[in-house]
N, C-alpha and C positions, 0 to 999 in steps of 0.2 A: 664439340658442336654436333649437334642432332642434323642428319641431310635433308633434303626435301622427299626425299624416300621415305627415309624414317618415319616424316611426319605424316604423310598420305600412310604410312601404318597406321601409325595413330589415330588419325583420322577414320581409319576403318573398322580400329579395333573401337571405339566408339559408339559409332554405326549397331556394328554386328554385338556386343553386350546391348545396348539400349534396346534391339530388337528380340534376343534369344533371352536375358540375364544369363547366360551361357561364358564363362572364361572363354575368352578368345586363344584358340595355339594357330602356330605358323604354317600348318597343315592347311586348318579353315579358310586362311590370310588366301594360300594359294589358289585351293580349289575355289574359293567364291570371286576371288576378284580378279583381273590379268596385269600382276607384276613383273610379267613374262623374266621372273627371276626365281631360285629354290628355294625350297621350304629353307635350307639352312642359309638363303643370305638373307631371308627373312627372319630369321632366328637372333642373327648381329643385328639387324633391325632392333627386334625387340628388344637385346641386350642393351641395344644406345638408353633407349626409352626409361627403360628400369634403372639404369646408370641414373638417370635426370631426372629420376624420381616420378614419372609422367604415366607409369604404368605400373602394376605389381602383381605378384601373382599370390593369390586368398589361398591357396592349398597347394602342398608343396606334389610337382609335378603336374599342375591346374597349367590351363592357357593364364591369360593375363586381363588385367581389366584397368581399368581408366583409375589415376588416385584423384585427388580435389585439384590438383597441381594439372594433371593431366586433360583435365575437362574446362577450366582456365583458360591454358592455351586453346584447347579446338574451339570456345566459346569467342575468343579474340581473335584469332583469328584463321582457323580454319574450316569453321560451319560456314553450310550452303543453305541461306534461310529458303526452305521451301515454298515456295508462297502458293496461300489457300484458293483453293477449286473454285468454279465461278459457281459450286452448290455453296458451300461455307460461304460465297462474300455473296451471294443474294438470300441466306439464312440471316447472315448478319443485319442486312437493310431491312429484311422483314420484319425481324424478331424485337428490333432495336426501332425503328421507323413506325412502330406502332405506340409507345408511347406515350402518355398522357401528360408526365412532369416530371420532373426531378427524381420524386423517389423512386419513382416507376423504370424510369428509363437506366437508373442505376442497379435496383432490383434486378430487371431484364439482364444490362449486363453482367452483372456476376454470375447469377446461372448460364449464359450463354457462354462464358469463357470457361466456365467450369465443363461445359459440354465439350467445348469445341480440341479442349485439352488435356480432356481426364484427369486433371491438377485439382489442387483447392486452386479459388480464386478469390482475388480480393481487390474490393474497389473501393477507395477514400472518399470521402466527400470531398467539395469544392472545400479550399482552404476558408474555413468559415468565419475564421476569425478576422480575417479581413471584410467580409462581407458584410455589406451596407442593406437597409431596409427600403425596401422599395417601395412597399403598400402596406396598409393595415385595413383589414374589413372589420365589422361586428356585422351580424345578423341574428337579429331577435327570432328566436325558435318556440319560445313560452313567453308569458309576462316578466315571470325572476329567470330564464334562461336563456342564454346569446350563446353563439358561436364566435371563438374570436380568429382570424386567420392573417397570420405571419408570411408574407412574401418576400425575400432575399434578394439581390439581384443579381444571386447564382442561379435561381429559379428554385430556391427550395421553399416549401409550402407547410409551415407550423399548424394546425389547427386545435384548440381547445375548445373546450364547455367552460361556460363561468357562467355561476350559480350567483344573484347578485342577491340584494336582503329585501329588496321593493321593487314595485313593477317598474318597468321600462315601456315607453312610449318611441315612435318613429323619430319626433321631433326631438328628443332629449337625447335618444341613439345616435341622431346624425349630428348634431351637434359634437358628441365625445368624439365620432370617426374622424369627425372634420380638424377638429382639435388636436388629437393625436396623429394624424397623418401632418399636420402641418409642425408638430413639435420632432417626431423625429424621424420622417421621410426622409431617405439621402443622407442620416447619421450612421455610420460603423454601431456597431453593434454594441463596442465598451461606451460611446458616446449615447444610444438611443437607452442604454440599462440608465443613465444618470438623468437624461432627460425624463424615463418612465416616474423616478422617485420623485421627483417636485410636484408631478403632475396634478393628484385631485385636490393639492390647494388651490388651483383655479377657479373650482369651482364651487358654490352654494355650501353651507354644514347640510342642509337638507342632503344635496345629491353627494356628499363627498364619501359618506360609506360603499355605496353602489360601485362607481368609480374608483375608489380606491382597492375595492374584489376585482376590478377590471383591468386597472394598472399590477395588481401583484400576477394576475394570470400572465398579460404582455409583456411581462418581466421574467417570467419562467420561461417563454416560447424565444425570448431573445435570447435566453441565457443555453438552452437547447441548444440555440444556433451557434451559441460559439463553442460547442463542445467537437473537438474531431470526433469525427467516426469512420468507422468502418465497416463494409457489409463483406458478407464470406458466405459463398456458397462451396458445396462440394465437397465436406471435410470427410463424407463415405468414401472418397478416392484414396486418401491416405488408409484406410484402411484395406482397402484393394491392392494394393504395393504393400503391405507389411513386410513381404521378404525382403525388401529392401534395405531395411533398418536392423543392426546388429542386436537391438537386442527390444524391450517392448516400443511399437508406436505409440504409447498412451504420454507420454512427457511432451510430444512434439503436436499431440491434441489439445492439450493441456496450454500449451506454448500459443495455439492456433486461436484460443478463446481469448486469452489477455489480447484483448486488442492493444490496448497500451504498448506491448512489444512488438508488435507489426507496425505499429504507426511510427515507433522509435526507427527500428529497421528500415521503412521506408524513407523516413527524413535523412535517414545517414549513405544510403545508397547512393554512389556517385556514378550520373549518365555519361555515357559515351557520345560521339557526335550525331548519332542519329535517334538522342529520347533514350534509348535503352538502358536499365539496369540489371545488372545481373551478380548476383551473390550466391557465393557457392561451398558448400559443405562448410570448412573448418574458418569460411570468412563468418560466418554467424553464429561462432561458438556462445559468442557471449549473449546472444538472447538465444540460445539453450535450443536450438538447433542447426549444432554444429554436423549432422547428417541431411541435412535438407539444401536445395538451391531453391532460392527467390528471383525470380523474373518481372520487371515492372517498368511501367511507361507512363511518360507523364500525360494529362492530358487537358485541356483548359475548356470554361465553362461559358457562358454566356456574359457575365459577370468580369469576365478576364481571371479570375481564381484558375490557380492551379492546382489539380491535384495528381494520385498516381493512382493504377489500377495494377495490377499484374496475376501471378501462379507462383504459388509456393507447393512442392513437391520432392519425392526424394532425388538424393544427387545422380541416380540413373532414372535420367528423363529423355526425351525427345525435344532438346535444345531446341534446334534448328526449327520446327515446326512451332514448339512451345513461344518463340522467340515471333515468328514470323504471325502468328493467329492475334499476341498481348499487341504489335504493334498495331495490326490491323482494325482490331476491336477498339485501342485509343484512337487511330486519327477517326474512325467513323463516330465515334462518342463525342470527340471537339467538336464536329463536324456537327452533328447534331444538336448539340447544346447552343453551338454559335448561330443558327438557324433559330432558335428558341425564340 
């Protein structure tokens, strides 16, 4: 059994690597913190730790350093979330509270959390495939040119150009508007793609080619919608930490661009009781970064969709801060969406 000494080791030896990348020895333990006990009963300290696999030393005669095991526990339970400065949470309401829509407000945050945590970060859309169509516009731009624009009622904002074969008049535009918002306004999105196909037999052989350029475009922007995504800022960071990585960071950039394996990752991550997830080094072997932790929060949109936002970084990060900014930035992100 590890003591509660042992583990305020650990705890520090933690600390002190996340901040030096420096092996921790039981000299440093002493002179930086007051265990008001010697470097050598901190030394059976460290011996517990090593025993339990929680700590190990990279170079023989080196201090010690946290393993995937060891960063686990202090992630469970011995981090002190530090929570951000009252510059950090009114950067956040500025930077975020400004705004326009969906994409913008997602855009914002990824860069913001990549700021706030010198991490990649990464934020999912609203779960889209549940997501219902709320509005449909045309706006005639040319005679043969419209705009067509896609509204979710996660608030995300589709817009196209459709190119039609004949002109288009107000009265024949508003009529398709009228038509189409009432065929599949308030249909999920596999429901509004079925409803879009029947569509230009409604109407005239005159207008059914027109309409039918009109239907195949609102059938691409629905279909947009139900794709997951993912936005990533900040993947310069992983390169900023290279020494962190045994041997090239280019597989774990590589890893960073298939979104497809971040979105898997994300779906498999299981939250603790307060939203949080957290996966670390040899838990993500199997999407090919087995040297990285993932931190991630869920967060819900206007719509009720949930999605998750977080930081993926190497496994010598700043938890506790890392941990304390991803939840900060989700509740203000619901917060905001729900306000939408």
């Amino acid at each position: 059994m590890v003591s509660e000494r042992s583990l305020e080791v650990l705890r520090v030896i933690v600390h002190d690597y996340v901040a030096s990348r420096e092996p921790v020895g039981s000299k440093s333990i002493v002179d930086r913190h007051s265990f008001g006990v010697s470097a050598a009963t901190i030394r059976n300290d460290m011996a517990l730790l090593e025993e339990e696999e929680l700590i190990v030393a990279p170079h023989t005669s080196s201090g010690r350093i946290p393993t995937d095991k060891g960063y686990r526990l202090f992630v469970d339970h011995l981090a002190d979330l530090k929570p951000l400065s009252g510059a950090q949470r009114q950067a956040i309401e500025t930077f975020l509270g400004s705004s326009v829509d969906l994409d913008d407000v997602l855009a914002r945050t990824v860069r913001l959390l990549s700021q706030l945590t010198q991490q990649v970060a990464m934020v999912q859309y609203p779960s889209l495939s549940q997501a219902r169509v709320r509005h449909v516009e045309l706006v005639a731009l040319a005679p043969t040119r419209l705009l067509s624009v896609v509204i979710t009622d996660t608030g995300h904002v589709e817009q196209r150009i459709v190119e039609v074969p004949l002109d288009t008049d107000e009265t024949f535009l508003a009529d398709v508007r009228a038509r189409v918002n009432s065929a599949i306004a308030g249909l999920g999105l596999d429901e509004a793609a079925g409803a879009l196909a029947i569509f230009p037999a409604q109407f005239a052989p005159g207008r059914a080619s027109a309409v039918a350029m009109i239907t195949t475009v609102l059938a691409e922007q629905v279909a947009a919608n139900r794709q997951e995504k993912l936005l990533i800022a900040g993947a310069a960071n992983l390169v900023r930490t290279e020494g962190d990585f045994a041997g090239s960071v280019l597989p774990v950039l590589e890893a960073v661009e298939e979104q497809v394996v971040l979105l898997r990752l994300f779906s498999e991550m299981q939250a603790d009781q307060f939203g949080m997830s957290v996966s670390i080094g040899r838990e993500n072997a199997s999407f090919g970064l087995a040297e990285t932790s993932v931190l991630a929060s869920g967060y819900s949109s206007a719509g009720g969709a949930v999605a998750r936002l977080g930081v993926l970084g190497p496994t010598r990060m700043d938890y506790s801060t890392n941990i304390a900014a991803v939840r900060a930035v989700a509740r203000y992100l619901s917060k905001s969406l729900g306000e939408a």
